[in-house]
C-alpha positions in Angstrom: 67.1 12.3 6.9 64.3 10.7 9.3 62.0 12.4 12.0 64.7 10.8 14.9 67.7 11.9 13.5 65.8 15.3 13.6 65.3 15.5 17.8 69.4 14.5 18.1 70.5 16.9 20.5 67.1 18.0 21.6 67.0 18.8 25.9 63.8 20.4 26.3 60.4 20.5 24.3 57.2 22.9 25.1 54.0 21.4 24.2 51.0 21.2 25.3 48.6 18.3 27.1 47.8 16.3 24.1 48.9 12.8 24.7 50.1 12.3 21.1 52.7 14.9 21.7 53.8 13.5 24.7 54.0 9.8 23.0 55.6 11.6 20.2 58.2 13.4 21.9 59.0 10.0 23.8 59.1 7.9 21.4 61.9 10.4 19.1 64.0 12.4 21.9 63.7 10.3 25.2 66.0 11.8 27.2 64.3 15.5 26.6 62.6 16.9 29.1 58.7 18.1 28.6 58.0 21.1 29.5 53.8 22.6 29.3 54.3 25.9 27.6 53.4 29.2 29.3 49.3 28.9 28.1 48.8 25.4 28.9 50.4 26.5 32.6 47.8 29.8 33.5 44.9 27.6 31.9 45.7 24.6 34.4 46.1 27.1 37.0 42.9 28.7 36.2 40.8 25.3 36.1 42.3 24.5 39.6 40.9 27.6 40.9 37.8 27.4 39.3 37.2 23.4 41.2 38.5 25.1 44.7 36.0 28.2 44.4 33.1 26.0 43.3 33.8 23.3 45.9 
């Protein structure tokens, strides 16, 4: 059994803003959709707010 016959059936993958993931998660289960889990979300959310106070 290879890694693509592993991400059959796969619809939705959490990951997090490295860009190998992202390349990796194309490259096996195209069709899935990438979702940033819940940490990578509030820390995006807290950078942004940090640029728009210091600004």
């Amino acid at each position: 059994m290879d890694d693509f016959s592993l991400s059959q059936g796969v619809e939705i993958v959490y990951q997090g803003r490295a860009v190998a993931y992202v390349d990796g998660v194309r490259d096996c289960a195209p069709d899935a959709v990438q979702v940033a889990d819940g940490w990578q979300v509030w820390r995006n959310l807290a950078t942004a707010a940090e640029r728009a106070v210091a600004s």
